[in-house]
Residue frames as qw, qx, qy, qz and C-alpha x, y, z in Angstrom:
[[0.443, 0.513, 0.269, 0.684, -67.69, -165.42, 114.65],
 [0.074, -0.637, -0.280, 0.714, -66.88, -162.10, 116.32],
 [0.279, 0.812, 0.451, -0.245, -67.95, -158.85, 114.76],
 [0.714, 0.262, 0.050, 0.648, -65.78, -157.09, 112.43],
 [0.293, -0.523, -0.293, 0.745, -64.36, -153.77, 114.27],
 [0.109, -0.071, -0.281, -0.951, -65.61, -151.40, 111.21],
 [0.345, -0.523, -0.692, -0.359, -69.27, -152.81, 111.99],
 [0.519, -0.514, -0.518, 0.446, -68.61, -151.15, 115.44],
 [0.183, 0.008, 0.069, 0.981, -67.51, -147.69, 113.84],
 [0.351, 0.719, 0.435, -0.414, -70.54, -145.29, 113.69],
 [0.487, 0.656, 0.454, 0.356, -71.24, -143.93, 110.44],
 [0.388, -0.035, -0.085, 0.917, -70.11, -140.66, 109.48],
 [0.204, -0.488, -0.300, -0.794, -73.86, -139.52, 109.19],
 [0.665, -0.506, -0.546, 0.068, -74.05, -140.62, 112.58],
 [0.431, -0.199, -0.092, 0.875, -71.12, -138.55, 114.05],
 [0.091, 0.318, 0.256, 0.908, -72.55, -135.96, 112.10],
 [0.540, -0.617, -0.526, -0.224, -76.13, -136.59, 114.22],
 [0.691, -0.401, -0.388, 0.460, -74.06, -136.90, 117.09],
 [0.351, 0.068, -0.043, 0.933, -72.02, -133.34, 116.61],
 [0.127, -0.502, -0.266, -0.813, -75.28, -131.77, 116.14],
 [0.684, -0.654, -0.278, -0.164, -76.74, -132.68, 119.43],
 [0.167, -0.861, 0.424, -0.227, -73.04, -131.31, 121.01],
 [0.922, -0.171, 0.233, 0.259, -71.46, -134.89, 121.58],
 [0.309, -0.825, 0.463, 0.103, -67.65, -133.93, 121.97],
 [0.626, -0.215, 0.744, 0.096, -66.60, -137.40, 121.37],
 [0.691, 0.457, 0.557, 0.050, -68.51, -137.85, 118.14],
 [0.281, 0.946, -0.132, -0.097, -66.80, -134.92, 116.68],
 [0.560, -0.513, 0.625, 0.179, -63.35, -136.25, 118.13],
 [0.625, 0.053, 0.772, 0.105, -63.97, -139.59, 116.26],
 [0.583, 0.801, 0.088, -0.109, -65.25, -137.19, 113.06],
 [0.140, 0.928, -0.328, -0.106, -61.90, -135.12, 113.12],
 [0.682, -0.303, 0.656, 0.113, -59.90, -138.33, 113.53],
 [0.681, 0.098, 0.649, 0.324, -60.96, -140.08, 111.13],
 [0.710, 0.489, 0.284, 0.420, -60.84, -137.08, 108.25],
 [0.367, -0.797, 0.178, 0.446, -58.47, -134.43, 109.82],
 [0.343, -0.480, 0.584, 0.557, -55.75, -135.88, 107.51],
 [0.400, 0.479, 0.661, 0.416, -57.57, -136.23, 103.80],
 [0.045, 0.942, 0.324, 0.075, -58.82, -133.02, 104.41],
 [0.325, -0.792, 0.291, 0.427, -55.37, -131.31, 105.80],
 [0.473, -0.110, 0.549, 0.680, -53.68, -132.91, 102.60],
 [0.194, 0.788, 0.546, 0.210, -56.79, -131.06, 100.51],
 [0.312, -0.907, -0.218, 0.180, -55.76, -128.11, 102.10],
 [0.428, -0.630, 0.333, 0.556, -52.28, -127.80, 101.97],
 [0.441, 0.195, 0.530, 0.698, -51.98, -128.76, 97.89],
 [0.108, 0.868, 0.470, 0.118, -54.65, -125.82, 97.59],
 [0.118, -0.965, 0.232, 0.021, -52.55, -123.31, 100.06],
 [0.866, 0.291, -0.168, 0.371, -49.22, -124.66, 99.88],
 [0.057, -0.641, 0.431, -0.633, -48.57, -123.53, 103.20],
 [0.399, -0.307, -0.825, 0.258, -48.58, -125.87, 106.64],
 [0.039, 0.269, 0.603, -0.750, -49.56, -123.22, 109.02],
 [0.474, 0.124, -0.184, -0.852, -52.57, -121.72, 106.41],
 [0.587, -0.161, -0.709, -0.356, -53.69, -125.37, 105.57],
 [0.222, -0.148, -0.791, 0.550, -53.64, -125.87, 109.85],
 [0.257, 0.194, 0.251, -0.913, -55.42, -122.51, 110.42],
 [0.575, -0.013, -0.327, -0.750, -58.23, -123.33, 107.49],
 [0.566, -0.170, -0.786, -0.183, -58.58, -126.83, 108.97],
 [0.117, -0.319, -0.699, 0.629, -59.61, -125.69, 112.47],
 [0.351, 0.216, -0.036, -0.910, -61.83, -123.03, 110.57],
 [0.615, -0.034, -0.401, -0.678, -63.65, -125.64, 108.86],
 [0.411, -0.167, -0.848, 0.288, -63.83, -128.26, 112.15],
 [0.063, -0.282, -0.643, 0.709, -65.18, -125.45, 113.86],
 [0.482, 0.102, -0.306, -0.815, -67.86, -124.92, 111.20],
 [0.498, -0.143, -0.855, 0.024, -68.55, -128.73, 111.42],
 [0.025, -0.360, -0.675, 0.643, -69.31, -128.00, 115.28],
 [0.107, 0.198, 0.038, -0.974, -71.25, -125.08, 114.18],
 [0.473, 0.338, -0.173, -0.795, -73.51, -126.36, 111.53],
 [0.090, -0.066, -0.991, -0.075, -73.79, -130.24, 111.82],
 [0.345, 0.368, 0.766, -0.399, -77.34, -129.57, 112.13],
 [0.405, 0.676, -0.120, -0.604, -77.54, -128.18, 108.75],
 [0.087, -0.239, 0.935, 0.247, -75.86, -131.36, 107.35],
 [0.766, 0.300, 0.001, -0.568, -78.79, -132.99, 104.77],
 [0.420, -0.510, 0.726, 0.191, -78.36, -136.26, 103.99],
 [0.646, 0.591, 0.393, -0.282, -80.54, -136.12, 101.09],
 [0.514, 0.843, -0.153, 0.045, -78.09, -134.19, 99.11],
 [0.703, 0.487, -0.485, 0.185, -75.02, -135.94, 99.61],
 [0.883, -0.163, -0.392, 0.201, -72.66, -138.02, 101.80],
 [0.398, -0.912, 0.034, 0.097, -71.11, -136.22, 104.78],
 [0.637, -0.258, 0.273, 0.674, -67.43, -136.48, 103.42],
 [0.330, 0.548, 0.406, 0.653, -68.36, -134.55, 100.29],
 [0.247, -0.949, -0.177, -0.087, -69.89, -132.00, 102.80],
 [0.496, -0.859, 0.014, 0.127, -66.92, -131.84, 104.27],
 [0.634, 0.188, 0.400, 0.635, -64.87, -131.53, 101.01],
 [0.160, 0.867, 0.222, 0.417, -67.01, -128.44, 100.28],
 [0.410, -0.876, -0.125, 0.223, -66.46, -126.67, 103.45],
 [0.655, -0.471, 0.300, 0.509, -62.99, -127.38, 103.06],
 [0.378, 0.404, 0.405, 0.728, -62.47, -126.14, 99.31],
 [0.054, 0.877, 0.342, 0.333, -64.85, -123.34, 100.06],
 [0.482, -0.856, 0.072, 0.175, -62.94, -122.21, 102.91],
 [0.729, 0.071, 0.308, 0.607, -59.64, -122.61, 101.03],
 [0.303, 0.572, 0.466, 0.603, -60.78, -120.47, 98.55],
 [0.269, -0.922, -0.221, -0.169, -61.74, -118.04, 100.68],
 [0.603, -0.678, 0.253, 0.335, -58.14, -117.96, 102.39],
 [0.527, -0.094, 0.303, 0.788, -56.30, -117.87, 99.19],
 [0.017, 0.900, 0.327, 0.289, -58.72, -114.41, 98.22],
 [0.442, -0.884, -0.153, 0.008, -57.41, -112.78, 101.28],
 [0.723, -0.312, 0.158, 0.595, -53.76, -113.96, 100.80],
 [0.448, 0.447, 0.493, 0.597, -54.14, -112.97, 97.24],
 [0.152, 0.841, 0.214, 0.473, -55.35, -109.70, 97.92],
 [0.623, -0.757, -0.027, 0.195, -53.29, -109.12, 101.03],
 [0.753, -0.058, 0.397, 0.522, -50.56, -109.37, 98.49],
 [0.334, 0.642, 0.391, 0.569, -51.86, -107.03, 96.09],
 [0.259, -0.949, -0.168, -0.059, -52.27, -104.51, 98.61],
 [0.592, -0.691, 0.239, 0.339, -48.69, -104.63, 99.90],
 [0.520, -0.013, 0.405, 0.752, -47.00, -104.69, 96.76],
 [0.104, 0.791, 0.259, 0.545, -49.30, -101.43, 95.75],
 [0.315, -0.941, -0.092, -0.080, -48.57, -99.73, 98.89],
 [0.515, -0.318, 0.299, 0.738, -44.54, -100.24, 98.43],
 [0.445, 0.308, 0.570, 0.618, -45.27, -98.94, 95.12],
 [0.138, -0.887, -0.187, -0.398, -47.44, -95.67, 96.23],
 [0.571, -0.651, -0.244, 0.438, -45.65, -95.32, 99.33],
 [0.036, 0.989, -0.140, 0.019, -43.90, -91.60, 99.50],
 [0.649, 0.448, -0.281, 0.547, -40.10, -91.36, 98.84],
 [0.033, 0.526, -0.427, 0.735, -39.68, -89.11, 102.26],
 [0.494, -0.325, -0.708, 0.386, -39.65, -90.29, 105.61],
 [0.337, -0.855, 0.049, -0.390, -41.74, -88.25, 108.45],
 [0.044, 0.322, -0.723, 0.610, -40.38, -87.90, 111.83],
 [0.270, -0.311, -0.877, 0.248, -41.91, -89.95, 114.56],
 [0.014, 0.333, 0.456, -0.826, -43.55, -87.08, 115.57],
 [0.461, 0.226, -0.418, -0.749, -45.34, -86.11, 112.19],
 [0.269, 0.159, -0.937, -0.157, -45.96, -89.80, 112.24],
 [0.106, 0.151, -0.488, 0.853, -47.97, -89.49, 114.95],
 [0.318, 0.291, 0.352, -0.831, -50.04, -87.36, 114.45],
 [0.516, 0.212, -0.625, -0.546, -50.99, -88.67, 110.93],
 [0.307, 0.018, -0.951, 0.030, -51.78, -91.51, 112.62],
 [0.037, 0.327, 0.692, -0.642, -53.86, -90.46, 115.43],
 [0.393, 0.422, -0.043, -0.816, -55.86, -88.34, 113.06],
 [0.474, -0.001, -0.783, -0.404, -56.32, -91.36, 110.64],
 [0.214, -0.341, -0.911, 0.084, -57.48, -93.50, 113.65],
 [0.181, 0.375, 0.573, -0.706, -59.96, -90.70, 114.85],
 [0.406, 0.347, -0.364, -0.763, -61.29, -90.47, 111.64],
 [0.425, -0.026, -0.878, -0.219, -61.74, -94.34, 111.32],
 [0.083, -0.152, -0.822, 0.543, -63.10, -94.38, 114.74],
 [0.474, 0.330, 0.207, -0.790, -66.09, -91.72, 113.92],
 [0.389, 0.225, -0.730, -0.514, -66.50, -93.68, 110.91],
 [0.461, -0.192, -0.864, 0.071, -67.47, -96.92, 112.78],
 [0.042, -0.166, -0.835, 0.523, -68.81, -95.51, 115.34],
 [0.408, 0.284, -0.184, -0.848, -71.54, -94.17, 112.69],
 [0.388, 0.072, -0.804, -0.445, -71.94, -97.26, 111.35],
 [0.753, -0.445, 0.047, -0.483, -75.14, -99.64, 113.07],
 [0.452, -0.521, 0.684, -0.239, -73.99, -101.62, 116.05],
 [0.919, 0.283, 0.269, -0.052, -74.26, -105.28, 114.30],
 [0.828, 0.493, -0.057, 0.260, -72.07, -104.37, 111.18],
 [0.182, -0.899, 0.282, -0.283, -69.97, -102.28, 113.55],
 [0.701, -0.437, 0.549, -0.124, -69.05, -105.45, 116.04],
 [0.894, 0.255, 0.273, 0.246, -68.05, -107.75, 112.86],
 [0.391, 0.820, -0.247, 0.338, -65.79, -104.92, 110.93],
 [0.153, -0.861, 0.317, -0.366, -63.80, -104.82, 114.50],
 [0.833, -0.163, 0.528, 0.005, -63.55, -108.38, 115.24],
 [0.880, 0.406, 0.094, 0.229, -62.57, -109.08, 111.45],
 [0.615, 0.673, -0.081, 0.403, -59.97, -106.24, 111.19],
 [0.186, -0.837, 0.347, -0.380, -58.75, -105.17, 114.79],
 [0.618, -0.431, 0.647, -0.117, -58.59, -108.47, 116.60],
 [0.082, 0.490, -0.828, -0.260, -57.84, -110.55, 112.88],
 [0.514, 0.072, 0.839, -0.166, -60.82, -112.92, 113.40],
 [0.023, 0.010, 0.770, 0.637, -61.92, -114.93, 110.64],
 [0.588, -0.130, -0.476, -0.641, -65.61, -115.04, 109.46],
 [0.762, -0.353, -0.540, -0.065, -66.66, -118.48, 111.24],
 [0.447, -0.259, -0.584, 0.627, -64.43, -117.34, 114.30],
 [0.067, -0.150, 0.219, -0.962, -66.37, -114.12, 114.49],
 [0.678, -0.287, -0.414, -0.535, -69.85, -116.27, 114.15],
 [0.703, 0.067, -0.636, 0.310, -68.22, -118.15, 116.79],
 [0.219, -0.074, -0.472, 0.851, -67.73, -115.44, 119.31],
 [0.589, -0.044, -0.147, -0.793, -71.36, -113.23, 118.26],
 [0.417, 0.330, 0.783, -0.322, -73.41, -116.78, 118.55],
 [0.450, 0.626, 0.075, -0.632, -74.70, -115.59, 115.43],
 [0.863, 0.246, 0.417, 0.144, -74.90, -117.83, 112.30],
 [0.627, -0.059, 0.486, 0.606, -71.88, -117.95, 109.81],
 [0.083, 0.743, 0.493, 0.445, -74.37, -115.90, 106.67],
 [0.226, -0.899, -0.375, 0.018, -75.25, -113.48, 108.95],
 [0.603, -0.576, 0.211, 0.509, -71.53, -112.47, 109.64],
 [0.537, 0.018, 0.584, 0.609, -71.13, -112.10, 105.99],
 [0.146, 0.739, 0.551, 0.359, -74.07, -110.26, 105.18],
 [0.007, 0.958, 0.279, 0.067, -72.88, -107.56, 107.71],
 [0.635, -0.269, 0.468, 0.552, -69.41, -107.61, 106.54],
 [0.336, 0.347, 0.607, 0.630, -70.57, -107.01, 103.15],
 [0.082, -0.907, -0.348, -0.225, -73.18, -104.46, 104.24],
 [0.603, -0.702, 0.060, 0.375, -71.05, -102.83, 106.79],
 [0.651, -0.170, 0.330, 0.663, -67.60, -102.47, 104.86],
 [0.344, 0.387, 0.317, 0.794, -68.40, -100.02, 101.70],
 [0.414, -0.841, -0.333, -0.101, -70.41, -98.00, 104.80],
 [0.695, -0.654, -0.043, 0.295, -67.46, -97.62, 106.19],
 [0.449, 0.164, 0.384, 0.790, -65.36, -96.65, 103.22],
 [0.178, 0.705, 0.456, 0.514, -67.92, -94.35, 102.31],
 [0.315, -0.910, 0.121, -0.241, -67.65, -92.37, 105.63],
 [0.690, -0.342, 0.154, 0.618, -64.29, -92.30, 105.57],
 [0.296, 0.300, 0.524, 0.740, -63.94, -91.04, 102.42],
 [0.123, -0.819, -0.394, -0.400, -66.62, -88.37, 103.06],
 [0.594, -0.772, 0.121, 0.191, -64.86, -87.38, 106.10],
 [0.634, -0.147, 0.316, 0.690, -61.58, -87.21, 104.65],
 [0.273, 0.258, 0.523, 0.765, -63.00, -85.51, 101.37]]
């Protein structure tokens, strides 16, 4: 009697063991085997291919990130990796959602007269030197996340990614950091 080839699979709380101790392979053999349950999670959520792609490399590279944070006390490593994936969702239809709201208010405020390129310009240059003092006021921590999230477009987990710096922590000086940054503007403007 030979063995049956699923007795031969590791577990997924194994993989998960494995990912945490950097094993390449054991991730591999994670993303394999729920890439697609999780990409179809994704896409009915965003009902977009390239957004459900993007959020499913965001939450694989959380997986890398935080398989040592995986408990297997409190529930079965697919469900973990249902949450991620909803939580991150959610989070990506916030941003559309409010990326939206912004652009259809700024057609709607936008002036009726057109500068010249020159006027343009300067308004510009004078906005970014104004943002620049702004940030460069702000402390060096929430400083390096505001510029990674909004100059170079990286998400959350890809800025925790680049910093070395846990996932939370990015958020907390995001959240600290941002109405700092409004506020001196806005004092500087006003």
């Amino acid at each position: 009697m030979t063995p049956d080839s699923s007795d031969l699979q590791p577990s997924d709380a194994e993989l998960i063991r494995r990912v945490a101790l950097g094993d390449d392979q054991a991730f591999a053999a994670l993303y394999d085997r729920y890439s697609p349950k999780l990409f179809g999670l994704l896409l009915r959520t965003l009902r977009s291919h390239p957004e459900a792609e993007d959020v499913l490399q965001e939450v694989f590279l959380e997986v890398w990130l935080r398989a040592a944070d995986f408990d297997e006390t409190r529930g079965r490593p697919f469900t973990w990796l249902v949450i991620l994936a909803r939580s991150r969702a959610i989070d990506r239809v916030r941003v559309l959602a409010a990326r939206h709201r912004a652009a259809v208010e700024s057609q709607r405020e936008a002036p009726q007269w057109h500068f010249s390129d020159a006027c343009e310009n300067v308004i510009r240059s004078e906005q970014g030197r104004i943002v620049s003092e702004a940030l460069a006021a702000l402390p060096d921590k929430q400083r390096r996340v505001l510029l990674l999230a909004y100059f170079e477009g990286l998400s959350q987990p890809q800025i925790a990614a680049r910093l070395g710096l846990p996932l939370g922590t990015v958020k907390t000086q995001m959240r600290a950091g941002r109405p700092k940054l409004v506020q001196l503007v806005l004092n500087h403007v006003g």
